[in-house]
N, C-alpha and C positions, 0 to 999 in steps of 0.2 A: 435685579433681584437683590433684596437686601439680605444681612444676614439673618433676620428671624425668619424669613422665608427659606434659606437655604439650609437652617438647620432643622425645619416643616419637612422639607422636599425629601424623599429617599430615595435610595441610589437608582432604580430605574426609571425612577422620573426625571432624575438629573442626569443619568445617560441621554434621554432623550431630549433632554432641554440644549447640552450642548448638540446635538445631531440635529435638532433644529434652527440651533442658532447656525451653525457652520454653513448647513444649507442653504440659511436666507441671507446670509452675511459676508459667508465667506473665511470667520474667523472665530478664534474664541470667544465665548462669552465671558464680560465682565461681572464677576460677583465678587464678595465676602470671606468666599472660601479659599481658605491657608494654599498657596502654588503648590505645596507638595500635596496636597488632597486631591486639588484639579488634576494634579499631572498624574495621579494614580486611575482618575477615571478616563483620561484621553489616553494613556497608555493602551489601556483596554481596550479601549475602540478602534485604537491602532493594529494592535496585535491581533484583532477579528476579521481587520481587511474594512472597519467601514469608515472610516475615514484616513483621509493621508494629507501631511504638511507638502505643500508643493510652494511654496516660495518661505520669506519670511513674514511670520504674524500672517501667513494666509492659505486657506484652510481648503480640502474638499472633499463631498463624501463621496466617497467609492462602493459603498455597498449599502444595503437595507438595515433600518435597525430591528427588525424581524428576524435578520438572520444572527445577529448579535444575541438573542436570545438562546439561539439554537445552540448556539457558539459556547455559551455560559453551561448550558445544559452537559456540553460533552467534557467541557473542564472537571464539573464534579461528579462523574463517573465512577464509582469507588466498589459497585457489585464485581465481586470475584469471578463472575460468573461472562465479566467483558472482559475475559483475557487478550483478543486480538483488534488491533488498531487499525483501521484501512484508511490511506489517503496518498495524495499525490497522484488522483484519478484524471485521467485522461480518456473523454469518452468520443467515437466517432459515429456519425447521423449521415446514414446512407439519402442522399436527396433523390428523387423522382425529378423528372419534369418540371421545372416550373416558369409558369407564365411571365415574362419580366423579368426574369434572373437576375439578366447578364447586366438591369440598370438596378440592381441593389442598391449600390452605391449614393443615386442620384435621388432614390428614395429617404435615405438616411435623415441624406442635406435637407430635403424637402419637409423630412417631419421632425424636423432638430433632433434629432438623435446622432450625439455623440458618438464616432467613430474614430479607427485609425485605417490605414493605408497600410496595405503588408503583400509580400509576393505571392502570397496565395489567393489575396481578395481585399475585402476589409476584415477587421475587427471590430467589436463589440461587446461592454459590459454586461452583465446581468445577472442576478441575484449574487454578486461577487466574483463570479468567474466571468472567465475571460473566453470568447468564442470566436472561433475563427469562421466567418462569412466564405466557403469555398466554393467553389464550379459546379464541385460532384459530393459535396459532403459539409456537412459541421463537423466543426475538432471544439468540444467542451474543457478547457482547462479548470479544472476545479479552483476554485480558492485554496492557495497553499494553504490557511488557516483551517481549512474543514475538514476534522477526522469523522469516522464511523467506526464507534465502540461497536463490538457484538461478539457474541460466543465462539464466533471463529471464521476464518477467511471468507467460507461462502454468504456467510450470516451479511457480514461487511460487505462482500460485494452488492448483494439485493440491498442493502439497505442506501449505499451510493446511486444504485438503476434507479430506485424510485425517484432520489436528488437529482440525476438527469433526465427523467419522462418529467419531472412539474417543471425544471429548468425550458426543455424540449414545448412542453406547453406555452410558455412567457412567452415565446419566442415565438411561437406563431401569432401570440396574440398580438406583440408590438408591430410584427411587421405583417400580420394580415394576409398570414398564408397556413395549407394545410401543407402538413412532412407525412403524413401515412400515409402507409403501402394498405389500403387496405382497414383492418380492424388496427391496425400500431404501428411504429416504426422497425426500421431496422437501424439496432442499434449495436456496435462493437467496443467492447471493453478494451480501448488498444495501451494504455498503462495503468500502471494500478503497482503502489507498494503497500504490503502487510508486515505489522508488527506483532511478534508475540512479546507482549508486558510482562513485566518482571521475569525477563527472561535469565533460568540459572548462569547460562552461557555469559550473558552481556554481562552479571553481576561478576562472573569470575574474574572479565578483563577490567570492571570499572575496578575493582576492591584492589588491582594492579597499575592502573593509573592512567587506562586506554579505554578510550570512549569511543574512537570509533577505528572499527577493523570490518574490511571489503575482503570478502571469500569473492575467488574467483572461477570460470572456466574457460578455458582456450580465449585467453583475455578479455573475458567479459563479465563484468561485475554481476552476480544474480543474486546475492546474500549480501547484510554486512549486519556489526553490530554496531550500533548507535543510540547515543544517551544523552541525544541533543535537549530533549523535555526532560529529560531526568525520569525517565519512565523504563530504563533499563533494558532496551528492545532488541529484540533480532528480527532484522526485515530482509524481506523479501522483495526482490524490484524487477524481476524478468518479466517484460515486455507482452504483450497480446492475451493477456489475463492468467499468465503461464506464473507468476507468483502465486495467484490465489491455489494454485494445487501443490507449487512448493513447500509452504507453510506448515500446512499442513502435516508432510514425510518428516520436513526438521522438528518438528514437536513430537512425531509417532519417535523417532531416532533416540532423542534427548533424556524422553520418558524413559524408552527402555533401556538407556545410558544408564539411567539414575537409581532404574529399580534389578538393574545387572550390573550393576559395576565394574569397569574393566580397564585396564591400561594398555600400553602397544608394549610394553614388557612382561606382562603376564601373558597379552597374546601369544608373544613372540615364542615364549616358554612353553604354551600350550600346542602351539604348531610343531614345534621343535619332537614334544614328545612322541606326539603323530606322525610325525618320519620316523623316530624311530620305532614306533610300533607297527607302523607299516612296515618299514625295512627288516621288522624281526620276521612281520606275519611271511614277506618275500620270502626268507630265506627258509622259513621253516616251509613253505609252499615247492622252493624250487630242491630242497633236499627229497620229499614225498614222492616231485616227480622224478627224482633220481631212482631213487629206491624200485619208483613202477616201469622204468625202463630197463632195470636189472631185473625185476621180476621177469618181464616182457622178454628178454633176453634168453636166460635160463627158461623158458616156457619153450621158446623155439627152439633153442637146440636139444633138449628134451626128445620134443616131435620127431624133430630130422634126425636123431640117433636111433629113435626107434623105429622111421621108415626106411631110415636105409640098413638096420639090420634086418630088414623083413628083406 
């Protein structure tokens, strides 16, 4: 490609130009264009999962440049209205039955398809994530690179089920088998982390000079703040799709932080007064029954002085 042609070409044609050269080559394409122009569109394609340097000057692609598009799409996300981020999904595919399972493996070899060896089975690329080939089940690791903007946790989770049912789809089609039970599969949400963006919270500790802070319970991480994209976030990471309902209580909480304003010294003050207006309401309560026992008192011997002068 020379340089009038490379200054012709626009950037998704020349994303695609080095995606095809690497593919058929192996390596970077030679052009015209300035190393720091090139290295700002291989960056790119790095930081989406679809290509990666595995030696020196040599090159391979890891993912679809279909999903590099998808990838662009969630970068410039800027409605107000996508406050929560989901990603870091981990999806599990309950398997039925299947004819030939147990020689997956020798299938792979047989129809060149790239694999790895792992103590659960094989592994397997596809559409960027990583899949674990298991006995009783697929484990979907998503592309660390692929988030799911949407209006809020559940929004994101539906919107990642679809990315595993067409992912779940590919995957019967390469290996030439049916996963449903029936009219769908069964499918389990078993990790999943949610961000809320432009989180007050995370802004408090960034404008302090702490990016990232892990809330714990019974030493287990479920919360933290984190401002690794510079998107200001408080996630949510508890296990078996038990984030996507945490999210949700810390933003109802935070809300009403913001629009009730309160401190653990005001609290503390506010409690304080309530003992002792409790402790007044006590004593004015146990003097009443003082007084109705002296009445109670005077009542009886009343009676008994006028029955025993009778």
């Amino acid at each position: 490609m020379n340089g009038k042609e490379v200054k012709k070409i626009n950037a998704k044609s020349f994303y695609l130009y080095i995606y095809n050269n690497i593919k058929e080559h192996k390596k970077l394409p030679s052009t015209e264009l300035s190393k720091q122009r090139l290295n700002y569109y291989v960056k790119q394609l790095v930081s989406s999962g679809i290509i990666t340097k595995i030696g020196y000057s040599v090159w391979e692609v890891t993912g679809n440049i279909e999903d590099f598009e998808k990838y662009k799409e969630v970068k410039k996300v800027k409605d107000v209205c996508m406050r929560t981020r989901g990603h870091g999904f981990v999806f599990q595919v309950l398997l039925k039955q299947l004819q030939g399972w147990s020689e997956r493996e020798e299938y792979l070899k047989e129809n060149f398809i790239p694999y790895e060896k792992i103590k659960q089975g094989v592994s397997i690329t596809l559409r960027s994530h990583k899949i674990w080939l298991c006995n009783k089940s697929l484990v979907i690791y998503f592309s660390p690179n692929m988030s799911f903007f949407a209006r809020d946790s559940y929004k994101s989770s539906a919107n990642a089920l679809m990315e595993c049912k067409e992912t779940i789809r590919a995957i019967e089609r390469l290996l030439k088998i049916n996963l449903k039970y029936g009219a769908g599969w069964f499918i389990r949400e078993s990790r999943s982390h949610y961000a809320d963006i432009n989180n007050c919270l995370a802004d408090y500790y960034h404008k302090r000079g702490i990016n990232k802070f892990e809330i714990t319970q019974n030493g287990k991480v479920w919360a933290l703040i984190d401002n690794s994209f510079n998107l200001l976030e408080l996630e949510t990471i508890a296990g078996s799709g038990q984030s996507k309902e945490d999210l949700p209580k810390l933003q109802m909480f935070l809300n009403d932080l913001r629009d009730n304003p309160t401190t653990f010294t005001s609290t503390k003050e506010e409690i304080f007064e309530l003992i002792k207006g409790l402790a007044k309401r006590t004593d004015e309560i146990q003097q009443q029954l003082h007084a109705q026992v002296e009445l109670n008192n005077r009542l009886t011997e009343i009676i008994l002085n006028k029955f025993n002068s009778e």
